[in-house]
C-alpha positions in Angstrom: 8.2 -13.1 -15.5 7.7 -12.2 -19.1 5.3 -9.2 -19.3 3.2 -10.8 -21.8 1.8 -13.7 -19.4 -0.1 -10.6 -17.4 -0.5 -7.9 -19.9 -3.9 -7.9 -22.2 -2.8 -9.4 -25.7 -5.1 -6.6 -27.6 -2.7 -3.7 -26.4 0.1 -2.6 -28.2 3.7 -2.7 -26.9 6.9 -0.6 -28.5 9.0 -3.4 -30.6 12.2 -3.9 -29.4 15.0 -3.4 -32.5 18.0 -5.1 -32.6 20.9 -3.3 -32.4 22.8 -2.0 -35.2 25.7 -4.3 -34.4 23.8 -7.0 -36.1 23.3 -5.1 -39.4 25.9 -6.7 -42.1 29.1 -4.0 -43.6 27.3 -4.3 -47.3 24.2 -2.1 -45.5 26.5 0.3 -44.4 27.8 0.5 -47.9 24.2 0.9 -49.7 23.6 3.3 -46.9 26.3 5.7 -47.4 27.8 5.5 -44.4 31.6 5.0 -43.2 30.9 3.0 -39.7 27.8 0.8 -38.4 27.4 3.9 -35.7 26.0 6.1 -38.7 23.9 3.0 -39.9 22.5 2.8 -36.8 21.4 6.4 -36.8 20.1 6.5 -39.9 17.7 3.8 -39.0 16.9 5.6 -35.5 15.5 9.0 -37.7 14.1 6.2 -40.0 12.2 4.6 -37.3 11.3 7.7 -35.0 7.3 7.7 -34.7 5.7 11.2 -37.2 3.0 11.4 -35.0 -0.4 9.5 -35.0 -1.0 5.7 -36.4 1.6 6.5 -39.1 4.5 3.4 -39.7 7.4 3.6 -40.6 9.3 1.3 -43.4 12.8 0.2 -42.1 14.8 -1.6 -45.6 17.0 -4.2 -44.4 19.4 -5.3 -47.1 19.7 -8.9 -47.2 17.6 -9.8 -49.7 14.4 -7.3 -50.3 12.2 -7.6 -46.8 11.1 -4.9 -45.6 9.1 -4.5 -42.4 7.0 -1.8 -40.4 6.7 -1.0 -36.6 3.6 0.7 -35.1 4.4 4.0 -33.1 5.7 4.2 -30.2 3.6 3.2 -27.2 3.4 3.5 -23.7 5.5 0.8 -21.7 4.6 -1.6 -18.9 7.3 -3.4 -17.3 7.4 -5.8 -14.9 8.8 -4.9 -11.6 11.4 -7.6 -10.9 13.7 -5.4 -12.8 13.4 -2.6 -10.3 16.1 -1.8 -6.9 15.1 -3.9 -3.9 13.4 -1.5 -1.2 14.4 1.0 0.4 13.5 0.7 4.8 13.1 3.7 6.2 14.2 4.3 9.9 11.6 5.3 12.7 12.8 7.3 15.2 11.2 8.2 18.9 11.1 12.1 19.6 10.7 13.5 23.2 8.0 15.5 22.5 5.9 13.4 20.4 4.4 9.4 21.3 4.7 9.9 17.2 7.7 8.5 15.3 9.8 10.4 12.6 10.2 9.5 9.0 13.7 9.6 8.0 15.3 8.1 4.7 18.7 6.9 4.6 18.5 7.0 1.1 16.0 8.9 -1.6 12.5 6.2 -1.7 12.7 5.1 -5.4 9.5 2.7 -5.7 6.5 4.1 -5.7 3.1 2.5 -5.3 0.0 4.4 -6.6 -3.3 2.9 -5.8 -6.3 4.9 -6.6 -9.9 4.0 -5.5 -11.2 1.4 -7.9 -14.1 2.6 -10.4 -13.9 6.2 -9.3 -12.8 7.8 -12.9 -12.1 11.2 -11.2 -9.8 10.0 -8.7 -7.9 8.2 -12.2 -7.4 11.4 -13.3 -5.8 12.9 -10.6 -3.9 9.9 -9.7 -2.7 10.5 -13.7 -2.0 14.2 -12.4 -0.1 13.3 -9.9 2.5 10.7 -11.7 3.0 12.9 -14.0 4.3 15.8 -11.6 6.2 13.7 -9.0 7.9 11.8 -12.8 8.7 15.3 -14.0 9.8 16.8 -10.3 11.5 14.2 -8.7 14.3 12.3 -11.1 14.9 8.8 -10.8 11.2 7.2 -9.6 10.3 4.0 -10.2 6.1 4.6 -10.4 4.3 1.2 -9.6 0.3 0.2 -10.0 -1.3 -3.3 -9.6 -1.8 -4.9 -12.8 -5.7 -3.9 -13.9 -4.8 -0.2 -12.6 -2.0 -0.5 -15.0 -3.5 -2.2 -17.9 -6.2 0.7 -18.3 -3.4 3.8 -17.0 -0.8 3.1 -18.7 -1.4 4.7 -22.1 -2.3 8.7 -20.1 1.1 8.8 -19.2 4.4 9.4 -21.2 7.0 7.5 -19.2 7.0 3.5 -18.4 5.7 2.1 -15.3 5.3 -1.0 -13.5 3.6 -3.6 -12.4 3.6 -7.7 -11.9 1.2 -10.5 -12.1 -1.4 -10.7 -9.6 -0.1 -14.0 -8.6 2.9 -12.6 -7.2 1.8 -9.0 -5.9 1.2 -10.2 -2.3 5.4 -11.3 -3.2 7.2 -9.1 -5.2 6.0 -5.6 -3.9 6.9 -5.9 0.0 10.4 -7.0 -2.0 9.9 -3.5 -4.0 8.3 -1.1 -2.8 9.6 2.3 -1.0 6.5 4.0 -0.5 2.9 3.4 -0.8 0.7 6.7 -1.7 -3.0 5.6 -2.1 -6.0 8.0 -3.2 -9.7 7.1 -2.4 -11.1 6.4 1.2 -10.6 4.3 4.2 -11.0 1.2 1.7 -8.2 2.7 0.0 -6.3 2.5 2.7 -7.1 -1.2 3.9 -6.3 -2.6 -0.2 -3.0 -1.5 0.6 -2.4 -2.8 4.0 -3.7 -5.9 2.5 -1.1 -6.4 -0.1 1.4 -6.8 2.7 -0.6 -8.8 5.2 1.8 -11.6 5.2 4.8 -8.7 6.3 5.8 -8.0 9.4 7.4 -4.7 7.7 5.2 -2.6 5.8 6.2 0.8 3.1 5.2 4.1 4.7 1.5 4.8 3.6 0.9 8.3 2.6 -3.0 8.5 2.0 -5.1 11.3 0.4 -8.8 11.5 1.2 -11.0 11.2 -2.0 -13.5 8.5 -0.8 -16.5 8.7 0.7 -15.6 8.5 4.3 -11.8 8.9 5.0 -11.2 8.7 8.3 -7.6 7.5 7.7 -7.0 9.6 4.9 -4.6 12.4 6.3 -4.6 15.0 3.5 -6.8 16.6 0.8 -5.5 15.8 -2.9 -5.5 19.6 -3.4 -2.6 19.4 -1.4 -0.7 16.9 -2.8 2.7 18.5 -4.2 3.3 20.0 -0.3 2.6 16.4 1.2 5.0 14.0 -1.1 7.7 16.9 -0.8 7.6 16.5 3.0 7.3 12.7 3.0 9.9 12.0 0.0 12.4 14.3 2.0 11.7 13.6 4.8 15.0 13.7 7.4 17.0 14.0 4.5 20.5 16.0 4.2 19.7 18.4 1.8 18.3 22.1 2.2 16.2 23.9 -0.8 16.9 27.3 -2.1 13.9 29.0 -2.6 14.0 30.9 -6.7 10.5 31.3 -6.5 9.9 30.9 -10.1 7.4 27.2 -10.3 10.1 24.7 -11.0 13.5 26.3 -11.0 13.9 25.7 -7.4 17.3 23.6 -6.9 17.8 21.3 -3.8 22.0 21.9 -2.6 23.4 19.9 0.2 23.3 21.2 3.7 26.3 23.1 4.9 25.2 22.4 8.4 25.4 18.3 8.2 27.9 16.7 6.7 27.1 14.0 4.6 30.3 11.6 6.0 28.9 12.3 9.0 25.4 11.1 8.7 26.6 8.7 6.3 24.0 9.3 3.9 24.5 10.5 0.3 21.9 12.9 -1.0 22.4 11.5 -4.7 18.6 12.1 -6.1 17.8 14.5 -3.4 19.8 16.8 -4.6 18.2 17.1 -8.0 14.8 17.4 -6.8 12.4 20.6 -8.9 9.1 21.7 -7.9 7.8 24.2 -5.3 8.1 24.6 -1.8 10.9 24.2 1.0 12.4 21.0 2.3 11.5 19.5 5.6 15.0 19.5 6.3 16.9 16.8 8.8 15.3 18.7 11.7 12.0 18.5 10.8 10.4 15.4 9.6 6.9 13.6 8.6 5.4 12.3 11.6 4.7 8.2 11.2 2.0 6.6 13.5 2.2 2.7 13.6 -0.9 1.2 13.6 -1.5 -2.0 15.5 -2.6 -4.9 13.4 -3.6 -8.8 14.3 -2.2 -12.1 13.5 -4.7 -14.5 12.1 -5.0 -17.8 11.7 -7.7 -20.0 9.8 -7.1 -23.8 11.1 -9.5 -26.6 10.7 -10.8 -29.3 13.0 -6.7 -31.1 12.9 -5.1 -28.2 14.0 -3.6 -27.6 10.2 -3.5 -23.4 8.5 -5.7 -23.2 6.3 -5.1 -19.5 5.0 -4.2 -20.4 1.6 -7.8 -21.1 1.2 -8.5 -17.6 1.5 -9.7 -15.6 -1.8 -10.5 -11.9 -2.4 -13.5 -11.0 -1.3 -14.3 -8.5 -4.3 -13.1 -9.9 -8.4 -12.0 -6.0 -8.5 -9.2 -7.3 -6.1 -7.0 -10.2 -8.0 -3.9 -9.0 -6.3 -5.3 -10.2 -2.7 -4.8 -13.8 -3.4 -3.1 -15.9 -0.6 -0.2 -17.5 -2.4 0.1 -20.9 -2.0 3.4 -22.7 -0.7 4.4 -23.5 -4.3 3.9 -20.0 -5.4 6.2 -18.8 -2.6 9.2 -21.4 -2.5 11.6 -19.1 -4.0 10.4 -15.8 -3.0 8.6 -15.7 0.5 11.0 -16.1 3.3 10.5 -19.4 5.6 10.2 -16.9 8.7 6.7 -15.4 7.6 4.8 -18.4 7.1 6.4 -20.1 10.2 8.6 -22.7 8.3 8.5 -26.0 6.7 6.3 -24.4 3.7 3.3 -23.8 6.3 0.4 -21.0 5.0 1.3 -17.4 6.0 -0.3 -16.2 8.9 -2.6 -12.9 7.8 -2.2 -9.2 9.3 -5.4 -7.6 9.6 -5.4 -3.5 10.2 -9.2 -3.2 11.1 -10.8 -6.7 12.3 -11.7 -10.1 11.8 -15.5 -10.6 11.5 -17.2 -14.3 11.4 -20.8 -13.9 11.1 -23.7 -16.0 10.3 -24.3 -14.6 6.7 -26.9 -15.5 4.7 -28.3 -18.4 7.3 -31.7 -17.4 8.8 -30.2 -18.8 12.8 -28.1 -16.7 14.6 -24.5 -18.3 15.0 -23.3 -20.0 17.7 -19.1 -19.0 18.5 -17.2 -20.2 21.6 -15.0 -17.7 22.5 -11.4 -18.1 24.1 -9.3 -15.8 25.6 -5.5 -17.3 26.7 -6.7 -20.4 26.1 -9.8 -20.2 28.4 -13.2 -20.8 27.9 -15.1 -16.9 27.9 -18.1 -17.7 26.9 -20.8 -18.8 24.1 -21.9 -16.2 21.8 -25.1 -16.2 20.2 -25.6 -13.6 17.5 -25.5 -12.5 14.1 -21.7 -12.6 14.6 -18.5 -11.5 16.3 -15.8 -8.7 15.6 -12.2 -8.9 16.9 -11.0 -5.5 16.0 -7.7 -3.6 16.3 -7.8 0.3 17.9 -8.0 1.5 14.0 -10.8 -0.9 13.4 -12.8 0.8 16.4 -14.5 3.4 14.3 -15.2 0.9 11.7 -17.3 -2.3 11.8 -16.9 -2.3 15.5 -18.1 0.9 16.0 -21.1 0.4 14.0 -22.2 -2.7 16.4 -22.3 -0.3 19.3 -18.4 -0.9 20.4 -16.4 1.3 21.9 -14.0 4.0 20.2 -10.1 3.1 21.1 -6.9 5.9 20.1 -4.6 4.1 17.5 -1.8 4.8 20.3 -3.3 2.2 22.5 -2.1 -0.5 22.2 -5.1 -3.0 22.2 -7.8 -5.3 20.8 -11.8 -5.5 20.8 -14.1 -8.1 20.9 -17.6 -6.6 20.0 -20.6 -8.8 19.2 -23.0 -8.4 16.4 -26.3 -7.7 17.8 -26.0 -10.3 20.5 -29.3 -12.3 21.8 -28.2 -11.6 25.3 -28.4 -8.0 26.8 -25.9 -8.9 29.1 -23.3 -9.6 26.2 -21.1 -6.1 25.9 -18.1 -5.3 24.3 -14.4 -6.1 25.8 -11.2 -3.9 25.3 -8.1 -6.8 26.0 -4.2 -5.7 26.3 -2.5 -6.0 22.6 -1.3 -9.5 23.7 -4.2 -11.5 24.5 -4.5 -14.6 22.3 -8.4 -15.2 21.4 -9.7 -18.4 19.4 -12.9 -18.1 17.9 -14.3 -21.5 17.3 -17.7 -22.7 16.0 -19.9 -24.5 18.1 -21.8 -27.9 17.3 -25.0 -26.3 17.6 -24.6 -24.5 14.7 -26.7 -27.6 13.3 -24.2 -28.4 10.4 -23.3 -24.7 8.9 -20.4 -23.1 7.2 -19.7 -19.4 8.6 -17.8 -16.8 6.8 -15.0 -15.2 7.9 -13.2 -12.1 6.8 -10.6 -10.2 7.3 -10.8 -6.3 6.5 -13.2 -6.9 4.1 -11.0 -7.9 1.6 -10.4 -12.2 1.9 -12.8 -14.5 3.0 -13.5 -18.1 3.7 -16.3 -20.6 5.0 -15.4 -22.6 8.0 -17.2 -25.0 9.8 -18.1 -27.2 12.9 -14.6 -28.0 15.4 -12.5 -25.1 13.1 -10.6 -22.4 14.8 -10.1 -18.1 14.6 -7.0 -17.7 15.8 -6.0 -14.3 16.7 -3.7 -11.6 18.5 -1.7 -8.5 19.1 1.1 -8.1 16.4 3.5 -7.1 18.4 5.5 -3.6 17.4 9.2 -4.5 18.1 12.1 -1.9 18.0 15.3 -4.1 16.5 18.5 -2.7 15.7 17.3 -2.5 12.0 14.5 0.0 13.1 10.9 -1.0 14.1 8.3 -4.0 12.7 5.4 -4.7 12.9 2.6 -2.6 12.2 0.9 -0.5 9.5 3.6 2.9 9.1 0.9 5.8 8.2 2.6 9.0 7.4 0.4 11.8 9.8 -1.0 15.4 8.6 1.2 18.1 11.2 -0.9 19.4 13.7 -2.0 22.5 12.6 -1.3 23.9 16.2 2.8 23.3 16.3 5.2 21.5 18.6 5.1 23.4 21.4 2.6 20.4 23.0 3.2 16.7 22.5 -0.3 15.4 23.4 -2.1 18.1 21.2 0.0 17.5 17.9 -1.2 13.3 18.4 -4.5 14.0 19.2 -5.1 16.8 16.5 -6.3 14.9 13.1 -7.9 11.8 15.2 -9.9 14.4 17.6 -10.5 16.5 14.7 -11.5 13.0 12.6 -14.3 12.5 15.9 -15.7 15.8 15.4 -15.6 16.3 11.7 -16.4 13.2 10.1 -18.1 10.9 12.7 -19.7 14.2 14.1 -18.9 13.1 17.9 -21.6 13.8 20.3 -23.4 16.4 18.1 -26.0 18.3 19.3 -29.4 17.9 18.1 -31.3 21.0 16.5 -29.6 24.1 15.4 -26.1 24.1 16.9 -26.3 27.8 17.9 -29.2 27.7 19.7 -27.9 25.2 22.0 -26.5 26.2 25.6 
């Protein structure tokens, strides 16, 4: 796709020159020089930018034309010219219900999404592509399109991005690695982009928001956590010069690399501070359980293209239609024969009454029987990460990521006697609205981020995605790269449970004591 049928027309682009090949012999005569090489360099020093707005004449002798080229700007390219991605392998430890990150190759594309109209979290998303560009040789940095229309110009080196058309297409074709920087919304934005994947990039996440509950690590400590992720299980050991950015990354004596069958090209010349993970000791990866859902009306036909962003700050987050996706989305993921994708939601599916005065009316399914008729301001199904969200907040109950479940929590229910269920991961649940809800259209969204009205006889489809270990590694579910327990090893359960016992206690203050701490006994 050409980059100017998504990039803002009032922005200036570096001209692309032809090369000197096309120059006739009688300019290399007027020019002084013996060979079109030396032609070609005299009009390189002619062209090079002198700083500022200044332009440059180039003579072309053909005739007397002569024409001027703006200085050089900062690129934006579109990401179909990138590698395909890189899958990382997940591997089970005996002493962790964690998995282990390990690259078979260097991660290449790299997706930075900062939080949306936070200007200081721009600027250090700016800080950091800068030092993983000048650190880590041979990275391929990515943004969605309005992140890179307003970025691109702070940073000295190209970067890439595509149309919001086909973001939701082209980056789960792309992308090696997702880093985002903001809060738990952050966090969802990018799980959203690949909603319509069964495999998702590793997500390395940096608390800047205002919550942060998923986020794993503090932006102060950036430069330690993408060292560990980005080489992560990989064949190469670091020797240690101690001078800031003279440290040089050699291959391992102890692991041969025709043995692992890995090449540690772009490991190896790999600058900036600190030690290697090593092969031994790798970033810890907890998939997160997501849902499968399905918007079908009253004939039994998906619907989900019919979804939109819920926010205009979120273009990328448009469902593709079947004609968008012919030659790029693979029959498998929207079930064949050109059918809508089914969705992936990492926190829940809400459909509530919204802004009707009467409380909505949902029959609720579960394996296809009848469970009972809902009346209330609405109902949540919610995944174990979505527990301390929405769910939480309508009195459910808190579930660890590592159990493998779903919720169904109502929204301040009329009856007393309506409280909230915790189902195995596979239970299929159809929400479907009643015909006494006298004619209305419900919303429904998923994470917060689409959304779309149904009405009288349509169906919420939902269930367990199910995490499947396949001789090309594991799918299915949201891969979140985990902060190391600050404890160690020696004891599996503790190094799970430290950051989401320390996330209960910290941030969501977990049965805190009322008064002055210290004078409680």
């Amino acid at each position: 796709m050409p980059r100017s049928s998504f990039l803002a027309p009032h922005r200036h682009y570096p001209v692309i020159i032809a090369p000197a090949m096309a120059l006739n012999t009688s300019a290399a005569r007027m020019a002084g020089c013996t060979s079109r090489m030396k032609v070609a360099a005299t009009l390189s020093r002619r062209c090079a930018p002198t700083g500022g707005s200044s332009m440059a004449a180039v003579a072309v002798v053909r005739g007397t034309r002569f024409f001027s080229a703006s200085s050089t700007r900062r690129q934006v390219l579109d990401i179909s010219v990138l590698p395909e991605r890189i899958v990382p392998h997940y591997q089970q430890t005996q002493t962790s219900s964690l998995l282990s990150l390990h690259w078979p190759r260097p991660p290449r594309n790299i997706l930075l999404m900062p939080k949306l109209h936070a200007p200081h979290v721009t600027i250090s998303a700016v800080e950091f592509a800068k030092h993983i560009h000048a650190n880590y040789p041979g990275l391929n940095l990515v943004f969605e399109s309005h992140v890179a229309e307003s970025i691109h110009e702070t940073l000295p080196f190209p970067i890439y991005t595509t149309s919001p058309i086909t973001t939701t297409v082209q980056f789960p074709k792309k992308i090696d690695l997702v880093t985002t920087m903001g809060g738990d919304g952050t966090i969802l934005r990018a799980a959203s982009l690949f909603s319509m994947q069964s495999s998702v990039p590793p997500i390395l996440s940096f608390s800047m928001g205002t919550l942060g509950f998923l986020g794993e690590w503090k932006f102060d400590e950036y430069k330690r956590a993408w060292r560990e992720c980005y080489m992560s299980g990989s064949p190469v050991a670091v020797e240690d010069l101690q001078a800031p950015h003279t440290q040089a990354a050699v291959t391992s004596r102890r692991f041969d690399q025709q043995d692992t069958g890995r090449s540690s090209s772009g490991w190896d010349r790999v600058r900036g501070n600190g030690k290697s993970m090593g092969p031994n000791r790798t970033s810890k990866i907890l998939l997160r359980n997501r849902l499968r859902v399905g918007i079908y009306d009253s004939e039994g036909r998906n619907v989900n293209q019919q979804l939109i962003p819920t926010s205009t700050s979120d273009p990328d987050l448009r469902v593709p239609t079947p004609d968008d996706t012919q030659a790029l989305l693979p029959r498998s993921v929207g079930g064949g024969g050109g059918d809508p994708p089914l969705l992936h939601a990492i926190n829940e599916v809400s459909i509530d009454r919204g802004v009707h005065p009467h409380l909505a009316i949902i029959d609720i399914y579960v394996n296809n029987h009848f469970l009972t008729e809902a009346v209330a301001d609405g109902i949540l199904v919610s995944t174990p990460t979505g527990s301390t969200a929405y769910s939480l907040s309508a009195g459910g109950s808190i579930v660890h990521p590592l159990v493998k479940s779903l919720l169904i929590t109502p929204i301040s229910p009329r009856s007393l006697s309506f409280r909230p269920l915790v189902l195995p991961l596979n239970t299929k649940v159809v929400l479907k609205l009643s015909k006494r809800n006298r004619g209305r259209e419900l919303p429904v969204s998923i994470d917060g981020k689409r959304r779309v009205g149904v009405s009288i006889g349509m169906e919420v489809r939902v269930e367990g995605e199910k995490l499947e270990k396949t001789a090309d590694g594991w799918r299915g579910g949201v891969p979140c790269v985990i902060r190391g327990s600050s404890r160690g090893e020696a004891d599996g359960i503790a190094e799970d449970d430290d950051s989401w016992v320390g996330g209960l206690n910290g941030l969501l203050k977990f049965n805190y004591p009322f008064g002055d701490p210290g004078q409680v006994h």
